[in-house]
Residue frames as qw, qx, qy, qz and C-alpha x, y, z in Angstrom:
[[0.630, -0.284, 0.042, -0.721, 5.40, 11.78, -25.80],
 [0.215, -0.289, 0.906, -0.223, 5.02, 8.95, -23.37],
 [0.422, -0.281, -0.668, -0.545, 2.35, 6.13, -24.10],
 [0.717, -0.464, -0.182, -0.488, -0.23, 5.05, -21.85],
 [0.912, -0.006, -0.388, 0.136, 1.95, 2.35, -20.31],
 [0.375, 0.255, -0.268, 0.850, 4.69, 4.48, -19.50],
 [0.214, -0.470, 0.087, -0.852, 2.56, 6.81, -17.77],
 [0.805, -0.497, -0.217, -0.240, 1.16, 4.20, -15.81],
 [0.886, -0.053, -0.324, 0.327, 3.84, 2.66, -15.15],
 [0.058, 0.359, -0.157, 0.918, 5.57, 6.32, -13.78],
 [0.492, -0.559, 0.063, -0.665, 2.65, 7.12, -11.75],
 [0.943, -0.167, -0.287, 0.004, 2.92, 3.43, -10.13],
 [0.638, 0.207, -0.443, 0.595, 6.23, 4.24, -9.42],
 [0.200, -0.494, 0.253, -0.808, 4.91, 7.45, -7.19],
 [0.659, -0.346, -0.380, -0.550, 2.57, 5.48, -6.15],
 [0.866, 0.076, -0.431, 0.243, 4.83, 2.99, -4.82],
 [0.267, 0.364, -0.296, 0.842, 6.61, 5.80, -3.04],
 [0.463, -0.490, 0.001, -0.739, 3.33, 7.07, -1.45],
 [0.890, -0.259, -0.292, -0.238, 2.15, 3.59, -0.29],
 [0.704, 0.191, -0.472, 0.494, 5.73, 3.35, 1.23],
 [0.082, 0.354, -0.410, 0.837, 5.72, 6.28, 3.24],
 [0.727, -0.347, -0.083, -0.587, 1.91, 5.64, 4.25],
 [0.871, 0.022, -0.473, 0.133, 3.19, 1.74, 5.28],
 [0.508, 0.229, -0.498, 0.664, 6.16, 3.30, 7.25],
 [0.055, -0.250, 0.346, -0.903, 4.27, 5.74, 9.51],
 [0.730, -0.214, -0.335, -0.557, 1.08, 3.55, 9.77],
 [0.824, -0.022, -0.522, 0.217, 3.24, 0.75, 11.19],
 [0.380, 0.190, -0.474, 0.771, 5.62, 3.07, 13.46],
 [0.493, -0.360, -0.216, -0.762, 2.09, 4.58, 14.33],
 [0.774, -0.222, -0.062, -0.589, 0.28, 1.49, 15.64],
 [0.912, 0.014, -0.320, 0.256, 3.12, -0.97, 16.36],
 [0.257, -0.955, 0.146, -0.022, 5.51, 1.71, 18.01],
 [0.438, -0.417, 0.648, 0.463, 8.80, 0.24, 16.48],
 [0.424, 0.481, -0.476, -0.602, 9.58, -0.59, 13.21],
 [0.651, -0.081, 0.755, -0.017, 8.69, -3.86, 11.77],
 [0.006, -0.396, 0.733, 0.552, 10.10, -4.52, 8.35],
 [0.060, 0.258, 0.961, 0.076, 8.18, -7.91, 8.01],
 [0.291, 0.696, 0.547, -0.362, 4.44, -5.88, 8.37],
 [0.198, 0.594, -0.449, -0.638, 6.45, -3.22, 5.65],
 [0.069, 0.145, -0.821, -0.547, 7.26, -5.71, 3.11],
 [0.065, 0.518, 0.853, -0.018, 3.28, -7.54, 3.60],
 [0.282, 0.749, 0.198, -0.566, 1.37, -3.77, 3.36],
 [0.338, 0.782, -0.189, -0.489, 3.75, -2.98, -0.03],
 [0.227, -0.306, 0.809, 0.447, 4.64, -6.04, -1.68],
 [0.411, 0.051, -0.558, -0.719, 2.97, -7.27, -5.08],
 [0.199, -0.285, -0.937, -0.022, 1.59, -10.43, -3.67],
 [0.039, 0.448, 0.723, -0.524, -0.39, -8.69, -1.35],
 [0.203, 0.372, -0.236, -0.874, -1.38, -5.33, -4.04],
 [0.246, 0.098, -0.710, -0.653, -2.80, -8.32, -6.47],
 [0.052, -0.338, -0.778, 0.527, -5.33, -8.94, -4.01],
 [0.195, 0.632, 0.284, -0.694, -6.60, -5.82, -4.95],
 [0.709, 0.639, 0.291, 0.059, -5.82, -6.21, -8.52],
 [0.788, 0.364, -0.185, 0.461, -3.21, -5.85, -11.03],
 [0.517, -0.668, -0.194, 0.499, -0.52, -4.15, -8.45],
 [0.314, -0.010, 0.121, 0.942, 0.89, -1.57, -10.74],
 [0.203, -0.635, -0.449, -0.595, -2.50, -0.43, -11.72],
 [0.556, -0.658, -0.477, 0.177, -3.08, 0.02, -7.68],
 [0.388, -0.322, 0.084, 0.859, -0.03, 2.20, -7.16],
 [0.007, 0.282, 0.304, 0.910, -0.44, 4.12, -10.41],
 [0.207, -0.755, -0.457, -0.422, -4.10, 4.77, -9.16],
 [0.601, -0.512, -0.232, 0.568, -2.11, 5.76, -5.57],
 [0.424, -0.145, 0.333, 0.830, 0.43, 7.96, -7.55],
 [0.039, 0.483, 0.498, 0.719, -2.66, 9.74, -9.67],
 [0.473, -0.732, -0.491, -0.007, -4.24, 10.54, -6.48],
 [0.599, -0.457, -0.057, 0.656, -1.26, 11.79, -4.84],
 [0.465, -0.052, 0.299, 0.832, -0.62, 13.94, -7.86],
 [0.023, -0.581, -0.425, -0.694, -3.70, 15.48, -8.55],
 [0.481, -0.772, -0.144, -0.390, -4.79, 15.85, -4.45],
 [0.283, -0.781, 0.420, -0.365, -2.09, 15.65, -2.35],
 [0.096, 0.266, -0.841, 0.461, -0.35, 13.50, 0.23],
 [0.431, 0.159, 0.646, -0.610, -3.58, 13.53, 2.83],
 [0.875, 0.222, -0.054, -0.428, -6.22, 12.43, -0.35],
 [0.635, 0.384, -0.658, -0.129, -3.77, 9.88, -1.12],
 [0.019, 0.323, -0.827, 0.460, -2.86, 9.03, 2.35],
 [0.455, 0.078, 0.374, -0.804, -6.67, 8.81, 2.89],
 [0.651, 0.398, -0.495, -0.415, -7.16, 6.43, -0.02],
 [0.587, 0.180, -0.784, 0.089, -5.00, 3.63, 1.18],
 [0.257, 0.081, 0.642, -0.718, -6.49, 4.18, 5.06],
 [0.541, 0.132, 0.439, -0.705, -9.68, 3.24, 3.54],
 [0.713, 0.512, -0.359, -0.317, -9.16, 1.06, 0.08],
 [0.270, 0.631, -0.654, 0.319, -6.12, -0.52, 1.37],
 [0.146, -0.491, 0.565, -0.647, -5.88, -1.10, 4.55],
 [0.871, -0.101, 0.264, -0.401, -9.13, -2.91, 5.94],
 [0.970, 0.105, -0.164, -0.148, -8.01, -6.12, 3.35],
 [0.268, 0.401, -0.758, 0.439, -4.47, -5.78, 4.98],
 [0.422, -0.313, 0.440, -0.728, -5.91, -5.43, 8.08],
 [0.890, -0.043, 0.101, -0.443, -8.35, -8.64, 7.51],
 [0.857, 0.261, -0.422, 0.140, -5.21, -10.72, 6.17],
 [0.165, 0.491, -0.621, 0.588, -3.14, -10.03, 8.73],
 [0.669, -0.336, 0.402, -0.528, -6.16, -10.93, 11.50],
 [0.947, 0.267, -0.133, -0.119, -6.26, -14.42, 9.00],
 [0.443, 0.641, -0.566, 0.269, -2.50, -14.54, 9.35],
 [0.198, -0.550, 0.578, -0.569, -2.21, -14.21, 12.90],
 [0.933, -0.058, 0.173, -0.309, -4.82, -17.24, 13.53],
 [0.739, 0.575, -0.343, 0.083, -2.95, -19.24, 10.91],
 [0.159, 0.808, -0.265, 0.502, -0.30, -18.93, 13.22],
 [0.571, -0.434, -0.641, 0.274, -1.61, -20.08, 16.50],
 [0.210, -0.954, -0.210, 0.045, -1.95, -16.16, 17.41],
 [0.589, -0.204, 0.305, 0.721, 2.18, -15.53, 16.95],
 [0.403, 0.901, -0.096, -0.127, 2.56, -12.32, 15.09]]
């Protein structure tokens, strides 16, 4: 029997999966090309601990996914997610001198 940990740490891993695929078609979506560099900022830890501990994020991704699908899960990070990318990235871009 796994413990708690383990099971988090598993679902995180789906999670991790989901948030990937969501990342990949979000970008190819709304950028019309790939761009690695927006990939690795949507799913890397730095940015997840924003939100708070990043495995706990996933795993809550990865419990979603598993209990409602793809589209509740997909629907999750489009509305949980997203915006505080979305608000770092406007922060970024300034930062910047407007240069993506």
């Amino acid at each position: 029997m796994a413990d708690k940990k383990e099971i988090e740490q598993e679902e995180a891993w789906i999670g991790d999966a989901v948030l990937g695929l969501f990342a990949r078609e979000w970008i190819l979506k709304n950028q019309k090309k790939m761009d690695a560099e927006m990939f690795s900022r949507l799913t890397s830890n730095h940015f997840l601990n924003s939100l708070g501990h990043p495995t706990k994020v996933e795993a809550k991704i990865g419990r979603i996914f598993k209990k409602e699908g793809l589209k509740k899960a997909s629907l999750y990070i489009e509305e949980e997610i997203l915006p505080l990318f979305l608000k770092q990235e406007k922060k970024r871009i300034r930062q910047a001198g407007g240069k993506q």
